[in-house]
GUSE-620713 format. One record per residue (C-alpha): x, y, z; residue number from 1. Coordinates in steps of 0.001 Angstrom, whole numbers, plus 500000, padded with zeros to 6 digits. Layout:
<nodes>
{X->X	Y->Y	Z->Z	num->NUM} $
...
</nodes>
This chain:
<nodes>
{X->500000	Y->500000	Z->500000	num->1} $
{X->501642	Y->503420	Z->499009	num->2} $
{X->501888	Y->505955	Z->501352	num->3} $
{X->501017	Y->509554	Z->500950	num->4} $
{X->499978	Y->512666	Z->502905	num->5} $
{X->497677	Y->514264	Z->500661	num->6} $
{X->495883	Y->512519	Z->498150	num->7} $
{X->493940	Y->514781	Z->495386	num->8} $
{X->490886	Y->513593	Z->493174	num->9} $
{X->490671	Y->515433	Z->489985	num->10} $
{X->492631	Y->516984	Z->487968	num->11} $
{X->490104	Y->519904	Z->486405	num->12} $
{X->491042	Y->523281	Z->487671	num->13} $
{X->489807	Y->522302	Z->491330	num->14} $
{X->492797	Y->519625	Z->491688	num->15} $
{X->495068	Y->521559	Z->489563	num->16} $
{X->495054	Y->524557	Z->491691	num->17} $
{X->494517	Y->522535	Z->494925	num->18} $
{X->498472	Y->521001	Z->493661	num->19} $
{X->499391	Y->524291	Z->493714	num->20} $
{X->498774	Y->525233	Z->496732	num->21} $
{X->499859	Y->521748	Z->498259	num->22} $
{X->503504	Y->522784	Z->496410	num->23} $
{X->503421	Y->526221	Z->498096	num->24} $
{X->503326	Y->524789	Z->501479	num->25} $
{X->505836	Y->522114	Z->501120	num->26} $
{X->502824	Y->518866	Z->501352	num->27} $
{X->503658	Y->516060	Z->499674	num->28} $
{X->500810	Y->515236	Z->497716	num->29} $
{X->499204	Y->513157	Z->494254	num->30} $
{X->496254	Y->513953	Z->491939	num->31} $
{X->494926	Y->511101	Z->490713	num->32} $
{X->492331	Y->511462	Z->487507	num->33} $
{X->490178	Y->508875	Z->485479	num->34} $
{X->491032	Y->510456	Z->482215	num->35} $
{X->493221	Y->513747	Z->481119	num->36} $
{X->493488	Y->516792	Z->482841	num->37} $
{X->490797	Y->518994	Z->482214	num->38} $
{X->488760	Y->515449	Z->480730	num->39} $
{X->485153	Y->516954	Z->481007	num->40} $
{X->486437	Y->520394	Z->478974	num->41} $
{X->487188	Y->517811	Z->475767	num->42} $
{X->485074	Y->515053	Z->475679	num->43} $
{X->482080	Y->516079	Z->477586	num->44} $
{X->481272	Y->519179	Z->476278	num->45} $
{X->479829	Y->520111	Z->472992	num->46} $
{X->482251	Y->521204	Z->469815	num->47} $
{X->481835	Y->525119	Z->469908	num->48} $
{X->481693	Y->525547	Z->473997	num->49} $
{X->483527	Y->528562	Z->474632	num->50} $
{X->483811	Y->529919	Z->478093	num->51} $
{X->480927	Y->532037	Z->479650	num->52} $
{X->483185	Y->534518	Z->481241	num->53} $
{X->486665	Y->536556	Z->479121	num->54} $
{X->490137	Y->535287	Z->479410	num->55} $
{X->491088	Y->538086	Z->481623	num->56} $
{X->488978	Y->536750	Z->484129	num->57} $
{X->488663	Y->533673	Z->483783	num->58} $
{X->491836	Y->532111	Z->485066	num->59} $
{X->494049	Y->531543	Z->487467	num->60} $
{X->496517	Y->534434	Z->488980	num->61} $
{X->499615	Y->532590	Z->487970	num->62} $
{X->498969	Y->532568	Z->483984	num->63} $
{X->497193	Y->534330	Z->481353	num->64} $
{X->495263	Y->532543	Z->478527	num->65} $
{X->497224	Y->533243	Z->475324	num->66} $
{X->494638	Y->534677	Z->473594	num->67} $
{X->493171	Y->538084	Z->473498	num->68} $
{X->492178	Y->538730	Z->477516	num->69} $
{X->488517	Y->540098	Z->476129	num->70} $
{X->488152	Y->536809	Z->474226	num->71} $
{X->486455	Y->534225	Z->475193	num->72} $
{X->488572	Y->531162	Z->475447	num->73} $
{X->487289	Y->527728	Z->473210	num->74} $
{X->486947	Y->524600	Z->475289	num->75} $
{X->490270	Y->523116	Z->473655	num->76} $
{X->492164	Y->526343	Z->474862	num->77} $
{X->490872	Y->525766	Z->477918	num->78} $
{X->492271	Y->522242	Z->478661	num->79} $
{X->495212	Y->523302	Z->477396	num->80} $
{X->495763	Y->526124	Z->479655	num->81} $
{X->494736	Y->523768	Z->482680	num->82} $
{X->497562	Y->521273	Z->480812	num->83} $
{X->500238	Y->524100	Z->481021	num->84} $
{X->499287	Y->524970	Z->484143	num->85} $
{X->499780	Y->521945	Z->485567	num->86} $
{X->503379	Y->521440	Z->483983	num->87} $
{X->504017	Y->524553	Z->485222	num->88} $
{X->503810	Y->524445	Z->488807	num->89} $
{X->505209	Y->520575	Z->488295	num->90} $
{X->501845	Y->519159	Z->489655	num->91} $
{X->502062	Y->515353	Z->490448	num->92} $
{X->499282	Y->514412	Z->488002	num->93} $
{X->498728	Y->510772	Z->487601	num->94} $
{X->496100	Y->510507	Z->484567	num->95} $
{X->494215	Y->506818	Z->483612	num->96} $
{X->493561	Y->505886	Z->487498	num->97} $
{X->489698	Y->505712	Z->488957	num->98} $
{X->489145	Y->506258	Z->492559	num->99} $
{X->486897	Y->503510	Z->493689	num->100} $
{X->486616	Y->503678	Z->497287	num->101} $
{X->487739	Y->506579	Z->499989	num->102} $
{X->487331	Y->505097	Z->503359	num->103} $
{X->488232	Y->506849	Z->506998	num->104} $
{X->490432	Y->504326	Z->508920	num->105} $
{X->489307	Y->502883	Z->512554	num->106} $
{X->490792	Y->504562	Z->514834	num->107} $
{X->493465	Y->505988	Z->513179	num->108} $
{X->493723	Y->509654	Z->510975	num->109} $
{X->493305	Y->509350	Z->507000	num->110} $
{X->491818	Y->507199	Z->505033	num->111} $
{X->492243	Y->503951	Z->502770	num->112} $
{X->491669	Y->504686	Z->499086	num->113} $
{X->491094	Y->501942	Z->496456	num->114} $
{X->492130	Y->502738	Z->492707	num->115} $
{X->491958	Y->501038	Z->489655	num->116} $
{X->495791	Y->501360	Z->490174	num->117} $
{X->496059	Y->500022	Z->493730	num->118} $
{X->495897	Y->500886	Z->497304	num->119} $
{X->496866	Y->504416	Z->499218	num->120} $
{X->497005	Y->505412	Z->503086	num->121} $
{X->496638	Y->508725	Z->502597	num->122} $
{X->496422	Y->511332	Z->505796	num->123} $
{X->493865	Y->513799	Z->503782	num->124} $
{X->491683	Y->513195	Z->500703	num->125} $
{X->490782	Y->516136	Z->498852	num->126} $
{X->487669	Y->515656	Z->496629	num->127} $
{X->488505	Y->517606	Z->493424	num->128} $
{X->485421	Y->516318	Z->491437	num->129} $
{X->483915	Y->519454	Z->490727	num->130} $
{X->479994	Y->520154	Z->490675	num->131} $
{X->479518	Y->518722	Z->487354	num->132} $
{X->479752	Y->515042	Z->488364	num->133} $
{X->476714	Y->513253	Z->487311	num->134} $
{X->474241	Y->514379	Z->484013	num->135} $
{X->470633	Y->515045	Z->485284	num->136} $
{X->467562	Y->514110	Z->483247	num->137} $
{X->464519	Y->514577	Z->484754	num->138} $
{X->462049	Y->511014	Z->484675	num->139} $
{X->459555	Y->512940	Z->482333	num->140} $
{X->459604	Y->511201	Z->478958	num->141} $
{X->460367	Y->507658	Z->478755	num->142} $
{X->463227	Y->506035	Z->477249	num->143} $
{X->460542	Y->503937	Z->475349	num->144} $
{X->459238	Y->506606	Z->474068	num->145} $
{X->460246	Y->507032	Z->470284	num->146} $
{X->462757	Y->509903	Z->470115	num->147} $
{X->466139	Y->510218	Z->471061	num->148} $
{X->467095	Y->511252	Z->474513	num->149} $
{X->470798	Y->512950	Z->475144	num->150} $
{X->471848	Y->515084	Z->477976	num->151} $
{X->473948	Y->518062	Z->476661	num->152} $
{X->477305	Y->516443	Z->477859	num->153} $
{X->476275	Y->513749	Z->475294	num->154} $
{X->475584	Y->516534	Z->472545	num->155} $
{X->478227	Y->517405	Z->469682	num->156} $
{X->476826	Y->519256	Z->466767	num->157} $
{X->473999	Y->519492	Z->464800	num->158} $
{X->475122	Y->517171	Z->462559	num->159} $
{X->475754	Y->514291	Z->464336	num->160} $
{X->471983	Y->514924	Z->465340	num->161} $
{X->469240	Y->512353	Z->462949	num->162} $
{X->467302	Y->514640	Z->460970	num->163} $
{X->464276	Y->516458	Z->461904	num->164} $
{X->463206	Y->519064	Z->464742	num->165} $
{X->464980	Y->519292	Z->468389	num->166} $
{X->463680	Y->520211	Z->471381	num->167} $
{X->466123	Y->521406	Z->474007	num->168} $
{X->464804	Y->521456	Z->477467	num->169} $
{X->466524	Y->524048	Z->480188	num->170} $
{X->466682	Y->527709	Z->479569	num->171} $
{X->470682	Y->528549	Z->481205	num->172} $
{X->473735	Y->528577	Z->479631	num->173} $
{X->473949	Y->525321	Z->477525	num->174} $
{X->470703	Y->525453	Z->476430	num->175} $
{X->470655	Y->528519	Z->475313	num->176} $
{X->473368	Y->528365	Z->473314	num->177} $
{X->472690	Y->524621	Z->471942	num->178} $
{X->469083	Y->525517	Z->471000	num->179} $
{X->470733	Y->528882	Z->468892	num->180} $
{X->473426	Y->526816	Z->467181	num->181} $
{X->471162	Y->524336	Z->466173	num->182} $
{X->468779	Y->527547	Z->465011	num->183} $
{X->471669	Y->528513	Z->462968	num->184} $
{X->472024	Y->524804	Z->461293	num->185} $
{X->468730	Y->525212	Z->459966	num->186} $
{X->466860	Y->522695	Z->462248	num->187} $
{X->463216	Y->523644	Z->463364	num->188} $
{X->464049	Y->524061	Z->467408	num->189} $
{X->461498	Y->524237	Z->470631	num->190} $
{X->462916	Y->525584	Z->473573	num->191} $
{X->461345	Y->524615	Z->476686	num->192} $
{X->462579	Y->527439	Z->479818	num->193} $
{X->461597	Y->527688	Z->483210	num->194} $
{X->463040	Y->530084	Z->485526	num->195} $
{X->466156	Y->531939	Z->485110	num->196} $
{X->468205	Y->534645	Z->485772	num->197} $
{X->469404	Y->536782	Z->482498	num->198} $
{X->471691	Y->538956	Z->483621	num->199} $
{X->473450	Y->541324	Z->480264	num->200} $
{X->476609	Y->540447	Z->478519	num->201} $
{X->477789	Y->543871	Z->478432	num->202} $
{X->476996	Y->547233	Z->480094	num->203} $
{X->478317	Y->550749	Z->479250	num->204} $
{X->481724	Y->548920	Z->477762	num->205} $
{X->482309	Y->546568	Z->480614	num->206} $
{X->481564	Y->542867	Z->480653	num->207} $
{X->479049	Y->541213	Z->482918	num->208} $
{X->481895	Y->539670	Z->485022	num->209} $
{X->483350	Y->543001	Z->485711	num->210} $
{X->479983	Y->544379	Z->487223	num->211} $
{X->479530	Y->541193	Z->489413	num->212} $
{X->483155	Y->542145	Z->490650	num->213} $
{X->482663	Y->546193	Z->490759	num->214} $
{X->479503	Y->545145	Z->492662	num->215} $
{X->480288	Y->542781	Z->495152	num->216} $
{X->478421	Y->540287	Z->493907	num->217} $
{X->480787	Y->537588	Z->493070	num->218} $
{X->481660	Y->537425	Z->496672	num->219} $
{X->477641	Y->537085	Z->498172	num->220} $
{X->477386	Y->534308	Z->500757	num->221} $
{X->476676	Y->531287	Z->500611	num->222} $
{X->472794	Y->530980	Z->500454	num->223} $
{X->470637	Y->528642	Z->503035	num->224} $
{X->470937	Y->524898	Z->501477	num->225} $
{X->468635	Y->524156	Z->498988	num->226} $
{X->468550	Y->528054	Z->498041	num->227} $
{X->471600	Y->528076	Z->496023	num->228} $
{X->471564	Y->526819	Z->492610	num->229} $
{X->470018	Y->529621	Z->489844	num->230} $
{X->470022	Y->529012	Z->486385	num->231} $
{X->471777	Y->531720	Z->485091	num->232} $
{X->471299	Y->532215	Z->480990	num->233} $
{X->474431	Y->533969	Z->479660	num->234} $
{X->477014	Y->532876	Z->477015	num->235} $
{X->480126	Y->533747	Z->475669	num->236} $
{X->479221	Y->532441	Z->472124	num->237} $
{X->480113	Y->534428	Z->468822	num->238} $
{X->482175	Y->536782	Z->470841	num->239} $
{X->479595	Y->537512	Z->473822	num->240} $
{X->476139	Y->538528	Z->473345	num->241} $
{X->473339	Y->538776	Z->475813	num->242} $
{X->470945	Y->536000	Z->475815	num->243} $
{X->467655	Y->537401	Z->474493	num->244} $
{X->464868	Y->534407	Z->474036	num->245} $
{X->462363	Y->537072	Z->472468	num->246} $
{X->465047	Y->537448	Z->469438	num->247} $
{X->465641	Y->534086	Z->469658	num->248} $
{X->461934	Y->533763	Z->469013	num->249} $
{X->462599	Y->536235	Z->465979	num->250} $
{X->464863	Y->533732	Z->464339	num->251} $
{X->462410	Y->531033	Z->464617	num->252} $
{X->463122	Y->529104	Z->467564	num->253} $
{X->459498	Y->528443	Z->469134	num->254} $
{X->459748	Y->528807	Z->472684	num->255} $
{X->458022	Y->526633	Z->475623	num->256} $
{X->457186	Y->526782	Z->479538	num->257} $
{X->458586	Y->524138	Z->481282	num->258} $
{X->458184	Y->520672	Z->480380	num->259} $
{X->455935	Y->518878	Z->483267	num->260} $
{X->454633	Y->515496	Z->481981	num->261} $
{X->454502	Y->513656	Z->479358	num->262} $
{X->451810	Y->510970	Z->477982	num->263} $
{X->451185	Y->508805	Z->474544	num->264} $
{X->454115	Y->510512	Z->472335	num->265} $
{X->452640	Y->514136	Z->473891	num->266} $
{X->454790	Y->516552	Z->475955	num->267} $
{X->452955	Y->518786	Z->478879	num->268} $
{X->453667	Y->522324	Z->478934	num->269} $
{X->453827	Y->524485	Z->482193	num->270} $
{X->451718	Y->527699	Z->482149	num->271} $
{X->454683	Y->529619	Z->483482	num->272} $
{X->456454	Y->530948	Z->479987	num->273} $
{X->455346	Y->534363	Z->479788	num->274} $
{X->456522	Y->534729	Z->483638	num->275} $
{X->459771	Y->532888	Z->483877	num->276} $
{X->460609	Y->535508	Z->480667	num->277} $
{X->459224	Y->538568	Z->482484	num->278} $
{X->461144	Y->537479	Z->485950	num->279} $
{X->464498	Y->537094	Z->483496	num->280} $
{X->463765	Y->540674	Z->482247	num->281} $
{X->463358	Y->542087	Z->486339	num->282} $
{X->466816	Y->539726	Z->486686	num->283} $
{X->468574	Y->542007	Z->483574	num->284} $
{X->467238	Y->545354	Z->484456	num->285} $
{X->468241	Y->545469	Z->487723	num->286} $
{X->471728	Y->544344	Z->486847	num->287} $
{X->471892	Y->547918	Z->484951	num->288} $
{X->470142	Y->549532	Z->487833	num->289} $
{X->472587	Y->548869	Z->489699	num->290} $
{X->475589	Y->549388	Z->487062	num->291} $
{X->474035	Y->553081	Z->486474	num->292} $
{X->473953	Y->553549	Z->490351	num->293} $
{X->477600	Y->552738	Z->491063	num->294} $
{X->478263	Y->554797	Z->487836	num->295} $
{X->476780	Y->557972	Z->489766	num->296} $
{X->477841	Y->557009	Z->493292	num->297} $
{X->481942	Y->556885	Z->491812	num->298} $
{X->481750	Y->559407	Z->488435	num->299} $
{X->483419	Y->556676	Z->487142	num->300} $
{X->483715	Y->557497	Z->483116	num->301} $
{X->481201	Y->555189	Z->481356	num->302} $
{X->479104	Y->556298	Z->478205	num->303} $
{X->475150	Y->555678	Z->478652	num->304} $
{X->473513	Y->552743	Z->476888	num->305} $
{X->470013	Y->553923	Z->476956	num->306} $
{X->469557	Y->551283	Z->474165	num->307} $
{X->469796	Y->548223	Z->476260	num->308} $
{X->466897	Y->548941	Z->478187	num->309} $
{X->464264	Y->548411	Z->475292	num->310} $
{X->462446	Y->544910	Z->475831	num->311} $
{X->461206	Y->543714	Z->472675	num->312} $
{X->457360	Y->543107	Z->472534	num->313} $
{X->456606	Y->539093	Z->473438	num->314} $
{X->456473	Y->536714	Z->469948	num->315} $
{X->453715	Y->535291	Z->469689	num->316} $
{X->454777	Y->531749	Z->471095	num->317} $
{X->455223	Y->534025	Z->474496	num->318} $
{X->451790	Y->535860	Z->473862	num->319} $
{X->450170	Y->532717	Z->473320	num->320} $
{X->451843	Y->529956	Z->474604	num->321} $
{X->451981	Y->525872	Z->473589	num->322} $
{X->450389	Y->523536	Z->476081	num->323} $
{X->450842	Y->520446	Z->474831	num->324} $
{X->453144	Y->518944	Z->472254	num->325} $
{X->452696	Y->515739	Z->469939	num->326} $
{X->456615	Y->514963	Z->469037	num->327} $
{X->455831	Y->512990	Z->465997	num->328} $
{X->453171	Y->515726	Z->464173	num->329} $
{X->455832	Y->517937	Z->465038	num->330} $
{X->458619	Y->516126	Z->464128	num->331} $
{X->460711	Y->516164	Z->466951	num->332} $
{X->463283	Y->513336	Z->467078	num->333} $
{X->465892	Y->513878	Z->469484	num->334} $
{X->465323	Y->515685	Z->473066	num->335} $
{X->468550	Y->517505	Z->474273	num->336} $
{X->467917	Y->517866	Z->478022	num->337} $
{X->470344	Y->520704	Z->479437	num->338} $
{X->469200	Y->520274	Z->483064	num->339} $
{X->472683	Y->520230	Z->484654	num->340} $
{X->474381	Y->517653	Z->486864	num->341} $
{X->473988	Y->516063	Z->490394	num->342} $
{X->476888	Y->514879	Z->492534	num->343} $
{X->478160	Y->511860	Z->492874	num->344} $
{X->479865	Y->510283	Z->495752	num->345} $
{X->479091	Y->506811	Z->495657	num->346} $
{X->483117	Y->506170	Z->496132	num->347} $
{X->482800	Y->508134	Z->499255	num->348} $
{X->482410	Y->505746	Z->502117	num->349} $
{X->482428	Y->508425	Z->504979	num->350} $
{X->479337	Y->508433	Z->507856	num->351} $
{X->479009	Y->512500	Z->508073	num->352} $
{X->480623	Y->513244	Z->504890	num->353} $
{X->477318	Y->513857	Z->502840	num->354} $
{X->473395	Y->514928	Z->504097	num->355} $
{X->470386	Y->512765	Z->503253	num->356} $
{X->470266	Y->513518	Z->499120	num->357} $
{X->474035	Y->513552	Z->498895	num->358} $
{X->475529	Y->516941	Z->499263	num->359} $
{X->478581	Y->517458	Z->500733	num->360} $
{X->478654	Y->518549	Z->504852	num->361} $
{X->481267	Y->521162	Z->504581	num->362} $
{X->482328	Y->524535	Z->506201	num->363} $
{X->484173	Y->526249	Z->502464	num->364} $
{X->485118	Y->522745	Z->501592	num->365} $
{X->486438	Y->521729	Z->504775	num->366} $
{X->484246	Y->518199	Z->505690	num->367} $
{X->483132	Y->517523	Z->509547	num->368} $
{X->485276	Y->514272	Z->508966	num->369} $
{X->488871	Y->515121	Z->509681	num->370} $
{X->491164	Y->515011	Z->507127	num->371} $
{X->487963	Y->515428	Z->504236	num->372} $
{X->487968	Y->518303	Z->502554	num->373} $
{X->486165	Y->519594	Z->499401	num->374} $
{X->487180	Y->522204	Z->496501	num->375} $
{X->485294	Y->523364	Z->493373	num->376} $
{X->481828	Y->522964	Z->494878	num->377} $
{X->478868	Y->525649	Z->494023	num->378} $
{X->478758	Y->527938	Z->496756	num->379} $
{X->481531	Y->526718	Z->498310	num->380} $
{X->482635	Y->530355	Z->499898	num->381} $
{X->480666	Y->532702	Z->497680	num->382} $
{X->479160	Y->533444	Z->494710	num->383} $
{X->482346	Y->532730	Z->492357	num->384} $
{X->483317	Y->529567	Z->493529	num->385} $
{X->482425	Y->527331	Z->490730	num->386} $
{X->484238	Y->530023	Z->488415	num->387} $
{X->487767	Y->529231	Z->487648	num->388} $
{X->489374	Y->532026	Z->489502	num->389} $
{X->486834	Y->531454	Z->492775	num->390} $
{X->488071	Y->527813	Z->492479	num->391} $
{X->491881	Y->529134	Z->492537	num->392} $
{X->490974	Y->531264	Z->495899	num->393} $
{X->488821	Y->528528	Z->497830	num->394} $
{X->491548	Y->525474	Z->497123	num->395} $
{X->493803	Y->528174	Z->499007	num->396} $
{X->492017	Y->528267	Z->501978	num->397} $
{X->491620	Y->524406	Z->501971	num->398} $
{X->494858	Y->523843	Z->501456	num->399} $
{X->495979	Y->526742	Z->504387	num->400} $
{X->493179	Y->524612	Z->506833	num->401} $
{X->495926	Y->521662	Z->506189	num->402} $
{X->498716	Y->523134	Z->506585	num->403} $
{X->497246	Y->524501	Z->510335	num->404} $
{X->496663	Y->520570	Z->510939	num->405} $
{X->499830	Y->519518	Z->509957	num->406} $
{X->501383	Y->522282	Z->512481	num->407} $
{X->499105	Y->520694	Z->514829	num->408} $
{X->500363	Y->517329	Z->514520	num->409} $
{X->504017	Y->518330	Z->514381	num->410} $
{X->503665	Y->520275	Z->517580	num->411} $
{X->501675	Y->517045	Z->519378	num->412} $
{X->504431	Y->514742	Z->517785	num->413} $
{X->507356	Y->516812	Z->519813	num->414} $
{X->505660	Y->516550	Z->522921	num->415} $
{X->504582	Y->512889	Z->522821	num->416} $
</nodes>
């Protein structure tokens, strides 16, 4: 059995910074990942992902994306900065090896961890997994029902798609910009959206991720459990534009409510359309409320955009909106169902570790079982956690909570 002091799951940007910081303070450490570093920015994402937020801020402190720092960076570029990161700072990355098992020992500190590469002791565990572990698809339409069924980690491009109409189900980020690239392709699209926030891309020449900075908002607390996950519709596509789903109604995309049932080859449509969209337009103009009152409160030097407050007038799919939806008479073969992810720690064999629908127990990642800890979780400190730079920040202060137990035991070790 090998023996280690820290032992790192993941290698996305959650275990690649958590290395870092491991390095910084001297811990001997491994990260240990099932497939590549950065595996779910390649071959679980769609083939024009960008990121949702520009290169300048999205990243860590120690590097700079190498292309322009307004841009926003492609999926590919992505990995590979994570890649050069990583050989950078010399991070211990061992890639091919599944962690199967992470159990505390009996009456001892750490844990024994089973691979599909052997056995560890390992003093700490830090769970690098991220909070995009396991694809959720709501038990709505059933998987004898004749269309295809993907979740958007599963989805590629339009083409790979059979022919005939899509409907994409979950109004954030993904959805959004699957159901407007396969708009563009020339499919016939329905666009089922429930509630949302829809915050602007750009403001009086600053970018969205600016404000939330300028703001404070990137740093709100943590919200009461169960509180904390918004879907948040913004994208990064074609350069950055704000999300609009009236315009995308202009191009032809036929928008829904949410989808609530389904029965003989016929989808059930929420009556909630026409106020998930109005709640999304509250969400984006009080964004720019709020820009245009920190504008006067500073005299910072930022043109007017009087433009962006006009709200187009509802399409008529809004004014009027579907109920009910036969798939075949509108031939709709494949279902893309961007509905996000759930965790998954079934490896995690902990008592305390997780609450009763499998959330981690954690005080900003650090577990009530000693020697658990947790990075790259929503929420995990703030707002900005599951961003790449919040990630960078909250590893740190796991990472400093070891180090204080390691002084700990050093200090109990000279006076035993």
């Amino acid at each position: 059995m090998k023996q280690i002091n820290t032992l790192v799951i993941g290698a996305g940007q959650g275990g690649v910074a958590t290395s870092e910081h491991l390095r910084q303070h001297g811990i001997e450490h491994i990260v240990l990942e099932r497939g590549r570093i950065a595996e779910r920015w390649r071959s679980e994402r769609w083939d024009s992902l960008v990121a949702n937020g520009p290169a300048w801020h999205d990243r860590f402190p120690g590097m700079a994306f190498s292309c322009d720092e307004d841009a926003f960076a492609d999926k590919e570029s992505v990995a590979t900065y994570f890649e050069d990161y990583a050989r950078m700072i010399d991070a211990p990355v061992r890639t091919g090896i599944t962690v199967e098992a992470v159990t505390p020992h009996a009456g001892r500190a750490g844990f024994h961890v089973q691979t599909s590469d052997g056995e560890f002791d390992a003093l700490n565990v830090v769970s690098a997994t991220g909070p995009f572990q396991k694809p959720s698809i709501p038990p709505i339409v059933p998987d004898a029902a004749e269309v295809t069924q993907m979740h958007s980690t599963a989805y590629r491009n339009a083409q790979a798609l059979a022919e005939g109409a899509v409907l994409v189900i979950g109004g954030g980020s993904s959805g959004s910009q699957i159901a407007a690239e396969l708009n563009d392709s020339g499919r016939d699209v329905y666009f089922s959206i429930g509630p949302h926030d829809r915050p602007f891309r750009r403001y009086r020449e600053r970018d969205n991720c600016w404000w939330l900075g300028v703001l404070g908002i990137w740093n709100m607390d943590t919200p009461a459990a169960g509180t904390e996950h918004v879907t948040i519709a913004v994208s990064g596509a074609h350069g950055g534009k704000t999300v609009d789903f009236r315009r995308l109604a202009e191009r032809g995309i036929t928008l829904l409510g949410m989808t609530s049932g389904f029965e003989d080859g016929t989808l059930h449509i929420a009556d909630d359309l026409k106020t998930n969209i109005a709640a999304g337009d509250d969400n984006y103009r009080s964004l720019m409320k709020a820009a245009d009152d920190y504008i006067e409160r500073t005299g910072i030097d930022l043109p007017p955009e009087p433009d962006a407050w006009d709200i187009p007038d509802d399409p008529a799919c809004v004014a009027d909106p579907i109920r009910s939806l036969n798939l075949a008479e509108r031939g709709i073969t494949t279902i893309i169902w961007a509905t996000g992810f759930k965790f998954d720690y079934s490896w995690l064999h902990a008592a305390d570790a997780l609450d009763e629908v499998g959330r981690p127990v954690h005080q900003r990642g650090v577990s009530k079982v000693p020697g658990l800890y947790f990075v790259g979780l929503p929420w995990q400190s703030r707002r900005g956690s599951s961003f790449i730079w919040g990630v960078w920040h909250d590893a740190k202060f796991v990472v400093d909570q070891i180090a204080i137990q390691e002084n700990y035991l050093e200090y109990h070790q000279r006076r035993a």
